[in-house]
C-alpha positions in Angstrom: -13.6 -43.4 13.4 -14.0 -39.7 13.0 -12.1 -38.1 10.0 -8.9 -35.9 10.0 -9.4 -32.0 10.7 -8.5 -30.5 8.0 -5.6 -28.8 7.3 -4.5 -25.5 6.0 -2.4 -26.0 2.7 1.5 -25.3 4.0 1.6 -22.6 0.5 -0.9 -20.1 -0.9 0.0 -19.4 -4.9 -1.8 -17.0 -7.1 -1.0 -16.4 -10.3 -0.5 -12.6 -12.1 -4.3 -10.9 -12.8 -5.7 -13.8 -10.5 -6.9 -13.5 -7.2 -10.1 -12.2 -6.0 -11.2 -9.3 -7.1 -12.8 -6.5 -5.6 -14.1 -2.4 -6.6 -13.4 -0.6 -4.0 -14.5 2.8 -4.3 -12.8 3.0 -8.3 -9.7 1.1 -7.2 -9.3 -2.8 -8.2 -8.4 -4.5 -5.1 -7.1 -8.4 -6.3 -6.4 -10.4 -2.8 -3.3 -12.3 -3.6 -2.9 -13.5 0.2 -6.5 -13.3 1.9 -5.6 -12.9 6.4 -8.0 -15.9 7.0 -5.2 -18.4 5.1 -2.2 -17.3 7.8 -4.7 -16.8 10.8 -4.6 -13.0 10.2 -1.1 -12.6 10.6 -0.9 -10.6 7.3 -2.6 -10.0 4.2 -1.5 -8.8 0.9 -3.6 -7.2 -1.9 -2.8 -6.0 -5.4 -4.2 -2.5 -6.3 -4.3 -0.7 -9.7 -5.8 2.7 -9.4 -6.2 6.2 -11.6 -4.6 9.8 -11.7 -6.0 11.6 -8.8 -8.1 9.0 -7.0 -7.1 9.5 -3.0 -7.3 7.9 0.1 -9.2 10.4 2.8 -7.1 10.6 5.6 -7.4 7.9 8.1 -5.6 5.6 10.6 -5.2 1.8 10.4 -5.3 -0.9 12.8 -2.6 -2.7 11.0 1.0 -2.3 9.9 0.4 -1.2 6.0 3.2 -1.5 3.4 2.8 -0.2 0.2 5.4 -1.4 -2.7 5.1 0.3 -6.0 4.8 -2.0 -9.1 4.4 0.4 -11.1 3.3 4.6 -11.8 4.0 7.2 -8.8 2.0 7.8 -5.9 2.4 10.7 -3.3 1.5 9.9 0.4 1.2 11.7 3.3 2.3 10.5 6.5 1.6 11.9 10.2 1.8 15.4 8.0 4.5 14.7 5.9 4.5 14.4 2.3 6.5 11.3 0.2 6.5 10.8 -3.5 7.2 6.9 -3.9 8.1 5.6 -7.8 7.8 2.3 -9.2 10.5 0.0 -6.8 9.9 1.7 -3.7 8.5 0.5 -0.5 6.0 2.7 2.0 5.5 1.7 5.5 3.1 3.1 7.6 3.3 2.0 11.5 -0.9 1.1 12.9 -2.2 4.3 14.3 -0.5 6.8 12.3 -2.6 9.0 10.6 -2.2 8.7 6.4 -3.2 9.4 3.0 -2.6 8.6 -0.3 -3.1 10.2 -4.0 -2.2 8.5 -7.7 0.3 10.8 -9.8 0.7 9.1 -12.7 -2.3 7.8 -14.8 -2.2 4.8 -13.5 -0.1 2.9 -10.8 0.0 -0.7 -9.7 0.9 -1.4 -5.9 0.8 -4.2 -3.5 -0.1 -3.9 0.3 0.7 -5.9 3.1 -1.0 -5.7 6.5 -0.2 -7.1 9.6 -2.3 -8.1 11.3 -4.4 -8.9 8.2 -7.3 -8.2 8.3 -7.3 -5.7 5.5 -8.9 -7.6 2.5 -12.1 -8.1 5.0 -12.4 -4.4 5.2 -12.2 -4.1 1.4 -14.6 -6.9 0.4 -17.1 -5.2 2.9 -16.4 -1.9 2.2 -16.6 -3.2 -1.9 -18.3 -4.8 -4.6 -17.1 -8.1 -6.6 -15.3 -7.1 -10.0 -17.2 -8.9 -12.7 -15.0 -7.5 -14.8 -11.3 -5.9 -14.2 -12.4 -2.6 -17.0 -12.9 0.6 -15.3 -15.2 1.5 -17.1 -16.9 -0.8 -15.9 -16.3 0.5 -11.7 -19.6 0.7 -9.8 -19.7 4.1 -8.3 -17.9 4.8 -4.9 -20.5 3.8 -1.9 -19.8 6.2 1.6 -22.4 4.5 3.2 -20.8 1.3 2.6 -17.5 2.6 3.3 -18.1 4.4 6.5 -19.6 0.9 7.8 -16.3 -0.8 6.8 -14.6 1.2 8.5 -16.3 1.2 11.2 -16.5 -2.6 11.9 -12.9 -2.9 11.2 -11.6 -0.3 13.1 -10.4 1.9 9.9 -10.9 5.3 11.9 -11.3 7.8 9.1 -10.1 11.5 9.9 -11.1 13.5 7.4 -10.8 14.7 3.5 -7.6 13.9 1.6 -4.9 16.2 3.2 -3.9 17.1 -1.0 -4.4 19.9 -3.4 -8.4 20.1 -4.0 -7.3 20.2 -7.8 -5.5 16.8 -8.2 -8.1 15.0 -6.4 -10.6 13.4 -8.6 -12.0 10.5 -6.7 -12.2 10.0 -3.2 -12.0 6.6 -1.0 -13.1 7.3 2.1 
């Protein structure tokens, strides 16, 4: 007699600081929900980032929402600007053209896509965290990136759409 399939578990728990980690271009990306566990309906990662690291300014093939844990971000959003503060939710339909820069000196943020396929793009576009210090951050890889993106339809645009001056790090 053959045995069972397997099955997917019906709940996915993490606990806080656990999950997998990632460096993605000097941002720590921790997967709390990886797509692959709800057949890439959604995904959800935890990021903590720096004072002026920025997102280039790209399109997603997923839904994104960004919820602030914690510091200030500023986005920019099919050419408008939106300064989002620790409670506050971002979302950001597929398609639409959008950025993203760190305030504060640090901030703490989930995001959700949907479909998720998200995490897949950052673990190929990153580097395992052996450890969660920033100091210890493997330089950002463009080469790397730009392959990402390309093979999971991350269509990137251009610089970030910011003042020169409060951008210290680029990601993509």
């Amino acid at each position: 007699m053959a045995s069972p399939a397997p099955t997917k578990s019906a709940t996915h728990a993490v606990a806080p600081f656990e999950g997998e980690a990632i460096w993605f271009n000097g941002a720590l990306q921790n997967i709390k929900l990886p797509g692959k566990w709800s057949d890439d309906a959604l995904s959800l990662v935890e990021v903590t980032s720096t004072q002026g690291r920025a997102t280039g300014l790209h399109t997603d093939p997923s839904h994104e929402t960004f919820y602030v844990l914690a510091g200030e971000m500023l986005f920019h959003v099919d050419g408008e600007e939106h300064r989002a503060e620790a409670g506050e939710t971002v979302a950001i339909r597929r398609g639409v053209p959008h950025a993203f820069l760190i305030v504060s000196q640090t901030a703490r943020f989930l995001v959700m896509n949907a479909p998720g396929t998200q995490d897949r793009f950052f673990r190929a576009g990153g580097e395992p965290a052996l450890s969660r210090d920033f100091a210890d951050a493997p330089p950002a890889n463009l080469e790397r990136t730009l392959a990402a993106a390309r093979e999971y339809g991350v269509e990137l645009l251009g610089p970030p759409p910011f003042a020169t001056d409060s951008v210290r790090e680029t990601s993509g």
